[in-house]
DSSP file (Angstrom, degrees, kcal/mol; ACC not computed):
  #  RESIDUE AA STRUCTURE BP1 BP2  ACC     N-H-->O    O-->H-N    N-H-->O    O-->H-N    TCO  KAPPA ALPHA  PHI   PSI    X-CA   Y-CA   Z-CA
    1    1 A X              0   0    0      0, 0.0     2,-0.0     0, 0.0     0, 0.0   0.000 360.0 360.0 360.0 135.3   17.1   -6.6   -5.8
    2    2 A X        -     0   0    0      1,-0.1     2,-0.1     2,-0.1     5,-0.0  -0.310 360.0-128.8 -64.7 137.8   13.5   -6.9   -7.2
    3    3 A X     >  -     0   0    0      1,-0.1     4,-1.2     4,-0.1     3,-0.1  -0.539  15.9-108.4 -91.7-175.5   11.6   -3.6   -6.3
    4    4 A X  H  > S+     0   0    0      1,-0.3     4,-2.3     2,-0.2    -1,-0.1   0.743 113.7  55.3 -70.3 -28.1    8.5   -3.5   -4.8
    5    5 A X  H  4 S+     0   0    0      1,-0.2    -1,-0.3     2,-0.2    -3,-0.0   0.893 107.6  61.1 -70.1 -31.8    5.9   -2.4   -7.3
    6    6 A X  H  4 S+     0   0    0     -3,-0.1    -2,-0.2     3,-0.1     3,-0.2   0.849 116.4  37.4 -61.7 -19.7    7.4   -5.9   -9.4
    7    7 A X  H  < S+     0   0    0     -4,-1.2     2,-1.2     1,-0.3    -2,-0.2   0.880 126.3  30.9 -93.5 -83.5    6.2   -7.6   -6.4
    8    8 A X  S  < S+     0   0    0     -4,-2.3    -1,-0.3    13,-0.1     2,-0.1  -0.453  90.9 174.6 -76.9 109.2    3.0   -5.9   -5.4
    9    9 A X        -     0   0    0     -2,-1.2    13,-1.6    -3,-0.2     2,-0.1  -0.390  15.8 -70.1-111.6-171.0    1.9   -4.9   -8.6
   10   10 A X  S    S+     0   0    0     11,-0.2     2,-0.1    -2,-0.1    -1,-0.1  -0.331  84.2  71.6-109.8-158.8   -1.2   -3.3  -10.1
   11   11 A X  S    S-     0   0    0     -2,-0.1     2,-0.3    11,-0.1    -2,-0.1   0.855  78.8-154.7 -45.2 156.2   -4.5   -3.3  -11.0
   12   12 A X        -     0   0    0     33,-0.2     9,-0.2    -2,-0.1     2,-0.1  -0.921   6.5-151.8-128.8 151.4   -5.3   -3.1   -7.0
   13   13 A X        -     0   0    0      7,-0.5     2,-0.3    -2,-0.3    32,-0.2  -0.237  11.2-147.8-119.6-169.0   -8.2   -4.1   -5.7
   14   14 A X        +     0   0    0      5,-0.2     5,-0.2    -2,-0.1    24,-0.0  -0.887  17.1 173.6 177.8 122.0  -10.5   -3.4   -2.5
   15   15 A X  S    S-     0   0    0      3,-1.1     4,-0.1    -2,-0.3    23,-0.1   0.326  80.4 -85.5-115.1 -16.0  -12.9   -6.1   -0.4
   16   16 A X  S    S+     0   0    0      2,-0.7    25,-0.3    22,-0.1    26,-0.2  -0.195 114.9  32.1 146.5 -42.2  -13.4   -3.0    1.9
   17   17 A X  S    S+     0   0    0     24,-0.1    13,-1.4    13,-0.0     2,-0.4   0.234 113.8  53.5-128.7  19.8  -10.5   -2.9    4.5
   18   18 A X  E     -A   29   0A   0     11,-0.2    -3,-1.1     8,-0.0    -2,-0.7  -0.962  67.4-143.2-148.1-172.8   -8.0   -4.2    2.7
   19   19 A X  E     -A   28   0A   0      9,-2.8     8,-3.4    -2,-0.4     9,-1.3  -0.951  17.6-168.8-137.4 131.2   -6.3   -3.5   -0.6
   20   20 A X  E     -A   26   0A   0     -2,-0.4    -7,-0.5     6,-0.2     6,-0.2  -0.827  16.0-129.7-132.0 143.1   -5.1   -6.5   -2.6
   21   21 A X    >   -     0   0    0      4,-1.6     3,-1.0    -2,-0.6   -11,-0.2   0.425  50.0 -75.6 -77.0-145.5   -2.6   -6.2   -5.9
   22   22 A X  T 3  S+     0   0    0    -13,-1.6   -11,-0.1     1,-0.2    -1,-0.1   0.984 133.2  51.5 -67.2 -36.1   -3.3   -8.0   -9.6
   23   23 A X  T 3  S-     0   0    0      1,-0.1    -1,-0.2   -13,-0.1    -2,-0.1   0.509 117.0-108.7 -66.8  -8.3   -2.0  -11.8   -7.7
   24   24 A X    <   +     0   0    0     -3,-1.0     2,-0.3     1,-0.3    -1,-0.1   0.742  69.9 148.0  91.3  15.3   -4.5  -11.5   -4.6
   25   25 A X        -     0   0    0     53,-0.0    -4,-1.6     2,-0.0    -1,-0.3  -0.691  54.3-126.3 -97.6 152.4   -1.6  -10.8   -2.1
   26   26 A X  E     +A   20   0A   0     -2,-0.3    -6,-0.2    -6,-0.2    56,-0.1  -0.736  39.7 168.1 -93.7 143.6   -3.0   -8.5    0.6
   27   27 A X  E     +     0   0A   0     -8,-3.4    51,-0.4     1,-0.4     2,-0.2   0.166  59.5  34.3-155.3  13.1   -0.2   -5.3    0.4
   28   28 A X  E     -A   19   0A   0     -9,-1.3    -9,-2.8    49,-0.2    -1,-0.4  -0.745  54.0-164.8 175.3 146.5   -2.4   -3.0    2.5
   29   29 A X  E     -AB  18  76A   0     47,-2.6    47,-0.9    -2,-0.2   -11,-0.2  -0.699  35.3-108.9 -92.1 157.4   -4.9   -2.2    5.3
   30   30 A X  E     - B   0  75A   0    -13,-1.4    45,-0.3    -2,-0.3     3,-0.2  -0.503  28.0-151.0 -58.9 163.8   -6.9    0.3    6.2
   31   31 A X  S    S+     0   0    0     43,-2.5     2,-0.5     1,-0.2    43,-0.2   0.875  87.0  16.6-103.3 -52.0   -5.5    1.9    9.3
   32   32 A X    >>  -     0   0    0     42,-0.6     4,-2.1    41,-0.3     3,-2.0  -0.773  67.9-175.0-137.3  81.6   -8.4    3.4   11.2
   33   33 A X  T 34 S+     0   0    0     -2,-0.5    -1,-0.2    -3,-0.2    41,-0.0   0.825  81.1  73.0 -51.6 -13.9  -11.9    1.5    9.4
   34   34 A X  T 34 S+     0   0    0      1,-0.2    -1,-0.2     2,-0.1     3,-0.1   0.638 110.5  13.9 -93.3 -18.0  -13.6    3.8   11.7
   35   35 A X  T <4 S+     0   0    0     -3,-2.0    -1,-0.2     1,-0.1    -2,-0.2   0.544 124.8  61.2-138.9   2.1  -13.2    7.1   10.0
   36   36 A X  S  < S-     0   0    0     -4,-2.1    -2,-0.1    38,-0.1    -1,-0.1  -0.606  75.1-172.9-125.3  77.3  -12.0    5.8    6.7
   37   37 A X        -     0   0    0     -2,-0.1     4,-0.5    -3,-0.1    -5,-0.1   0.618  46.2 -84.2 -52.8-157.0  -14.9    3.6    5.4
   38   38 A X  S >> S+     0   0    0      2,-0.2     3,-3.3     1,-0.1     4,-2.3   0.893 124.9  66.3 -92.2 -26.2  -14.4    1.6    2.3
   39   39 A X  T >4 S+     0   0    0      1,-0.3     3,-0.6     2,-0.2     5,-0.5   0.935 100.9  60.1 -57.0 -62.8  -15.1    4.4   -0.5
   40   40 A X  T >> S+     0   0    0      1,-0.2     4,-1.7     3,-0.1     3,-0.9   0.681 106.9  41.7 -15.6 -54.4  -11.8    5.8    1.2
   41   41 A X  H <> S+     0   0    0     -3,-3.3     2,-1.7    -4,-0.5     4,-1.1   0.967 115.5  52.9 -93.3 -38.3   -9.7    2.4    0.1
   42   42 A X  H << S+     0   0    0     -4,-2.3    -1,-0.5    -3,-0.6    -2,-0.1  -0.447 108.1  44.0 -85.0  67.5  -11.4    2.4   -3.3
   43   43 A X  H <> S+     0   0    0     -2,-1.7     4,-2.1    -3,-0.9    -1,-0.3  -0.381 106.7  59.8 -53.0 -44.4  -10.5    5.7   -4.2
   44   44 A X  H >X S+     0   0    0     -4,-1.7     3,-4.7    -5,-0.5     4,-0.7   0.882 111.5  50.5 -27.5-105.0   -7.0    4.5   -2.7
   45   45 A X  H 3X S+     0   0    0     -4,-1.1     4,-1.6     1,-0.3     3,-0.5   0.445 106.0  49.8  26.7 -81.5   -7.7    2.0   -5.8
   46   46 A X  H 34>S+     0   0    0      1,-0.3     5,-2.5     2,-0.2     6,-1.2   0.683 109.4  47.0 -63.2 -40.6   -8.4    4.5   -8.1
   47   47 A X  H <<5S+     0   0    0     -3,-4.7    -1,-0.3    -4,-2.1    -2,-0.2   0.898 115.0  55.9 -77.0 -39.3   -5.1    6.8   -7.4
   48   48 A X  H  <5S+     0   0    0     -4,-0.7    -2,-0.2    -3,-0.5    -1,-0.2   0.797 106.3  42.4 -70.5 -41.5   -3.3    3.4   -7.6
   49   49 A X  T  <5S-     0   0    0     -4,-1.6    -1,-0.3     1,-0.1    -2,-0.2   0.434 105.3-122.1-103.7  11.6   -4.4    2.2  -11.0
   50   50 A X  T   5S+     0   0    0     -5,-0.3     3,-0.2     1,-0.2    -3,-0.2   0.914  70.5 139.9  62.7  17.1   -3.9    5.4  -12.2
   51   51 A X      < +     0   0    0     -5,-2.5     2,-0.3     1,-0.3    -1,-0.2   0.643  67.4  19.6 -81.9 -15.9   -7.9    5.1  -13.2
   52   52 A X  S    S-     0   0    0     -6,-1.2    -1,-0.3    -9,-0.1    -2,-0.1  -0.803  95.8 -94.5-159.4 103.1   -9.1    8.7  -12.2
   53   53 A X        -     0   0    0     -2,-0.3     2,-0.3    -3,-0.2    -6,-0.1   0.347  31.2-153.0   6.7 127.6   -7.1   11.6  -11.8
   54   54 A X        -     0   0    0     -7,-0.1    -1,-0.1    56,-0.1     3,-0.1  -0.933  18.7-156.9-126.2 161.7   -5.7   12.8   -8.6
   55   55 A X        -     0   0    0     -2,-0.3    -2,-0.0     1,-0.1    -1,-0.0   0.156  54.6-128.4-119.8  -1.2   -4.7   16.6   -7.4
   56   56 A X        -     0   0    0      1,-0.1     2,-0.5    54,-0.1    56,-0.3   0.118   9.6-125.3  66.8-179.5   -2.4   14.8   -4.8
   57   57 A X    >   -     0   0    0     54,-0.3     3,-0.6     1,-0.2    -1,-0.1  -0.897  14.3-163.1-164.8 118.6   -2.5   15.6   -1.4
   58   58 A X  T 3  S+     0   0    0     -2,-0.5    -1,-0.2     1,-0.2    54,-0.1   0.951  83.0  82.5 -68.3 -46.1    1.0   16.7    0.6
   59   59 A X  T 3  S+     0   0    0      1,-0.1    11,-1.2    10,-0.1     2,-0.5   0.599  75.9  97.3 -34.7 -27.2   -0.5   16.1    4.0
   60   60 A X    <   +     0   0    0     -3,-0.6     2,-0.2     9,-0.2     9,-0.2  -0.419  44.3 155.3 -89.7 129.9    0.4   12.2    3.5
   61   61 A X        -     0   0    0     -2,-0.5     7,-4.2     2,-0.0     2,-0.3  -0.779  27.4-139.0-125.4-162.2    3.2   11.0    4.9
   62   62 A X  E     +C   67   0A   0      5,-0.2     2,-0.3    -2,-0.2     5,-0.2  -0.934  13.7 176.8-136.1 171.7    4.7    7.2    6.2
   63   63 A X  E >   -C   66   0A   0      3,-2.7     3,-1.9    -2,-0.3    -2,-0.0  -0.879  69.5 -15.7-164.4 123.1    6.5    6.4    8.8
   64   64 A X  T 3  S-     0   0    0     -2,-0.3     3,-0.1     1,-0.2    37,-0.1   0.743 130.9 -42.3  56.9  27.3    7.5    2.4    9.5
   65   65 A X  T 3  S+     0   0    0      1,-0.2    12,-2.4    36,-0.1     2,-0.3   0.413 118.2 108.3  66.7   9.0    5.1    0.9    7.2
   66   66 A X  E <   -CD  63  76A   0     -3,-1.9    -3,-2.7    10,-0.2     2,-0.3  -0.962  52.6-151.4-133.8 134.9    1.8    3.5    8.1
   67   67 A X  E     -CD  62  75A   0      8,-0.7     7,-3.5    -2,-0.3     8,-1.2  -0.786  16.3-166.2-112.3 137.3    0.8    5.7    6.0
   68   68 A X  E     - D   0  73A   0     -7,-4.2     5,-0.2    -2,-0.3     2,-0.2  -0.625  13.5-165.1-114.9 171.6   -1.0    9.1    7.5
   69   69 A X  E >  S- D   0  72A   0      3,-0.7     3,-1.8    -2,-0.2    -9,-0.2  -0.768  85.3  -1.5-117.8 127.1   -2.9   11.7    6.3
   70   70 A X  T 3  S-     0   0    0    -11,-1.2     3,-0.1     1,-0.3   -10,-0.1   0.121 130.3 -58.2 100.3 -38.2   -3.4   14.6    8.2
   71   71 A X  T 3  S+     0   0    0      1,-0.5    -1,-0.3   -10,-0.1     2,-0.2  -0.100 118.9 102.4 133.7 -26.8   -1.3   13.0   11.2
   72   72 A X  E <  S- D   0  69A   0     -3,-1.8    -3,-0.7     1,-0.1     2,-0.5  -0.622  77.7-108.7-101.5 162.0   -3.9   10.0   11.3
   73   73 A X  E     + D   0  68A   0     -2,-0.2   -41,-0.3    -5,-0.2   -42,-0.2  -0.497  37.1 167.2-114.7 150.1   -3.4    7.0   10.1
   74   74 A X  E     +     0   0A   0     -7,-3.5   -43,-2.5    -2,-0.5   -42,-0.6   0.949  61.5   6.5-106.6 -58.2   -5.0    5.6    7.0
   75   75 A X  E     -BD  30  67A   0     -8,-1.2    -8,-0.7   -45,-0.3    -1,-0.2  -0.595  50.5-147.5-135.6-170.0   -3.4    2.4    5.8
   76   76 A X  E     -BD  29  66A   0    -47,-0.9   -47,-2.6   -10,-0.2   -10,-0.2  -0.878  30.3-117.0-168.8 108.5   -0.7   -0.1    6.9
   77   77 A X        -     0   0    0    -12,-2.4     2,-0.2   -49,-0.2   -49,-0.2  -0.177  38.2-166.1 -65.7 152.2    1.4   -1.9    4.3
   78   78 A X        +     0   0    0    -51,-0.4    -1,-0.1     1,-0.1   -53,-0.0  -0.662  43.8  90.0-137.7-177.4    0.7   -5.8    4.6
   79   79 A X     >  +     0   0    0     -2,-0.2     4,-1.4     3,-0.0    -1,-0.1   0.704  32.2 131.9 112.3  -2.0    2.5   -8.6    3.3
   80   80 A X  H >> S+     0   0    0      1,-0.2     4,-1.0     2,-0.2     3,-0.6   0.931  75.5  45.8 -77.8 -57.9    4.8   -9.7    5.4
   81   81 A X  H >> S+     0   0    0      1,-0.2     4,-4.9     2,-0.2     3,-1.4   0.966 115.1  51.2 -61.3 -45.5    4.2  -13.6    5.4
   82   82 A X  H 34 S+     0   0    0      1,-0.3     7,-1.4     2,-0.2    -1,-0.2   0.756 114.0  42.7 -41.9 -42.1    4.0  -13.4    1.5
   83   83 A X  H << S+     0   0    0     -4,-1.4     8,-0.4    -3,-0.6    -1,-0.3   0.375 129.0  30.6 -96.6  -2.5    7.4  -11.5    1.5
   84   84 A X  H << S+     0   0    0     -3,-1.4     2,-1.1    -4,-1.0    -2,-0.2   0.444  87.5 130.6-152.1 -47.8    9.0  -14.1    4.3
   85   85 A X    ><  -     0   0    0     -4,-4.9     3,-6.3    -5,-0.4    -4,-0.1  -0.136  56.4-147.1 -14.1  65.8    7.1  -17.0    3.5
   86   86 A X  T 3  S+     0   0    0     -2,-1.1    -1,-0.1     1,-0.3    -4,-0.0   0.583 107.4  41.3 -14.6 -82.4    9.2  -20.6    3.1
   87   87 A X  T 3  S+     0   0    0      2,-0.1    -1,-0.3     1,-0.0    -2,-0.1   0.359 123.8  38.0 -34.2 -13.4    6.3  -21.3    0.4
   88   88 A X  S <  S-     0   0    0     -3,-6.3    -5,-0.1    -7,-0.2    -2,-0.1   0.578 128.5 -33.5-127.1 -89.9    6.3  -18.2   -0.9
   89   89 A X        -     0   0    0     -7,-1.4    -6,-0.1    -8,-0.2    -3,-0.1   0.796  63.3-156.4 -84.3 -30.2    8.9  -15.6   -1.8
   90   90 A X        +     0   0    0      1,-0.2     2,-0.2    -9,-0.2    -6,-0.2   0.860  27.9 163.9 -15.2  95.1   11.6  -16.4    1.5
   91   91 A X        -     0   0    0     -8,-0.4     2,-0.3     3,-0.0    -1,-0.2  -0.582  43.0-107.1 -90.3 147.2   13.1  -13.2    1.5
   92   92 A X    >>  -     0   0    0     -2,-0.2     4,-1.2     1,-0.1     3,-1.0  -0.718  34.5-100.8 -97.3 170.6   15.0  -12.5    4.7
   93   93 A X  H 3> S+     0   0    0     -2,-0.3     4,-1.9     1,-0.3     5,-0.3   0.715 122.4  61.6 -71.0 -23.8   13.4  -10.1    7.1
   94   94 A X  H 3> S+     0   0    0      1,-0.2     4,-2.7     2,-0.2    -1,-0.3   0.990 112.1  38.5 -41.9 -66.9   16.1   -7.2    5.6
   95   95 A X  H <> S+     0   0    0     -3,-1.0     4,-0.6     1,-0.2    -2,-0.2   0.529 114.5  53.0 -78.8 -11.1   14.5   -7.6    2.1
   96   96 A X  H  X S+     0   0    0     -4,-1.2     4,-1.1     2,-0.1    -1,-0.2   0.910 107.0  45.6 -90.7 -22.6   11.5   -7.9    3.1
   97   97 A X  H >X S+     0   0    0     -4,-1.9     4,-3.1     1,-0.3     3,-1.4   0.995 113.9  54.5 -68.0 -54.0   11.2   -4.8    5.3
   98   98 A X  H 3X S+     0   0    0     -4,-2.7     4,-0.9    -5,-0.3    -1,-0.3   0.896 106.3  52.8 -46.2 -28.1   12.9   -2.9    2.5
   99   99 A X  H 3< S+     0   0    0     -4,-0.6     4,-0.5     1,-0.2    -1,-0.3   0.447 112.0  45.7 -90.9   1.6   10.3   -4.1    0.2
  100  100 A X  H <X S+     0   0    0     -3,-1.4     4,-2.9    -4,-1.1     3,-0.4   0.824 109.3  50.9 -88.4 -53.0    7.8   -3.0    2.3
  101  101 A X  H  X S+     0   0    0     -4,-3.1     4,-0.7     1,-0.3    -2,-0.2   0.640 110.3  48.7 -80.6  -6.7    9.0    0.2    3.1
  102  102 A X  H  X S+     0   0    0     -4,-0.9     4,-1.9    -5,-0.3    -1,-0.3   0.759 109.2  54.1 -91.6 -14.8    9.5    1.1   -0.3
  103  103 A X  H  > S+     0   0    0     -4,-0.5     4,-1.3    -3,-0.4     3,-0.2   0.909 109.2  46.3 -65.1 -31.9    6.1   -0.1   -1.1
  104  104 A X  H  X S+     0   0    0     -4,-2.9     4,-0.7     1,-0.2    -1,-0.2   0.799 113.4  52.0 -64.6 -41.7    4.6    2.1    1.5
  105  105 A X  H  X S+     0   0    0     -4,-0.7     4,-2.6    -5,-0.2    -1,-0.2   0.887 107.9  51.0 -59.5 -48.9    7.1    5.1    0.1
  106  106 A X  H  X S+     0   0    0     -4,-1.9     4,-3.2    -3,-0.2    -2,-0.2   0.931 112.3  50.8 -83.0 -58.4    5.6    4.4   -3.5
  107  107 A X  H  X S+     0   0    0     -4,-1.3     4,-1.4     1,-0.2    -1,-0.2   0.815 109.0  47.3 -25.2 -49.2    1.8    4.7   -1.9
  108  108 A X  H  X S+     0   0    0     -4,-0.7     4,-1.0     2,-0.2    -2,-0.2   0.893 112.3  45.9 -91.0 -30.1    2.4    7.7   -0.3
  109  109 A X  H >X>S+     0   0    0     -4,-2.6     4,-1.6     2,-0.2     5,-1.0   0.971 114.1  55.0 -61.0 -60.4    4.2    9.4   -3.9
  110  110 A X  H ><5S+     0   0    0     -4,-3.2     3,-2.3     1,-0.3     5,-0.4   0.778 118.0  38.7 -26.2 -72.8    0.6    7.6   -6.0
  111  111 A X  H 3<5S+     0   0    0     -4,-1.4   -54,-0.3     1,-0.3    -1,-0.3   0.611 108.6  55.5 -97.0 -36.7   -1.4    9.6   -3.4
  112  112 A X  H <<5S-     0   0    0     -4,-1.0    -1,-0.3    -3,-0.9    -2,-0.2   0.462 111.0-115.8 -65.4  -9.8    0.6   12.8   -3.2
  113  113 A X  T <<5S+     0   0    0     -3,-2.3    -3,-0.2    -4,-1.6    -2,-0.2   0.920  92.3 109.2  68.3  38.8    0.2   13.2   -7.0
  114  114 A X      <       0   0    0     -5,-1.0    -4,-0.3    -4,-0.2    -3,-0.1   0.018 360.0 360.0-123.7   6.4    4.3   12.8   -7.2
  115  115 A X              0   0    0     -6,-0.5    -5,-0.1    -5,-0.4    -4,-0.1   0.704 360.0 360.0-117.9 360.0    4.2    9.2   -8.8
């Protein structure tokens, strides 16, 4: 089975509330735009592409495809039509939720300073 990072891969990118990988696929949202502005997703960015040092942070976890910190929730793995798509990858809804959930897993190590 392909993993997830071969599918959403990097450099990752930022229009403000969502986060999109090197092909242009959206592969994550911001959760709560209202207390996590955009510098939040581009620093997100930053941890992702491995561009700037991070000191990690334990407090994040995931749960179902949402990623917390802190107990609130910050992003939301995206992707679903891409990963399901007749035109596009048509994965069944097994592989794709495993390729989601590992992406989300993968997110949460980048950001913990584990990856």
């Amino acid at each position: 089975m392909t993993k997830a990072t071969e599918i959403f891969k990097g450099p990752y990118s930022t229009d403000g509330i969502y986060i999109y990988d090197c092909n242009n696929q959206m592969c994550l949202m911001a959760g709560d735009c209202e207390n996590y502005p955009e510098q939040m997703l581009g620093r997100i960015c930053e941890i992702l592409n491995n561009t700037k040092p991070t000191k990690g942070n334990p407090a994040v976890s995931v749960e179902d495809g949402h990623i917390y910190l802190n107990g609130d929730l910050i992003l939301v793995v995206r992707g679903w039509g891409y990963l399901t798509g007749a035109g596009c990858l048509n994965l069944s809804n097994e592989e794709a939720l495993k390729i989601q959930d590992e992406f989300a897993q993968h997110v949460v190590n980048c950001l913990r300073g584990e990856a």
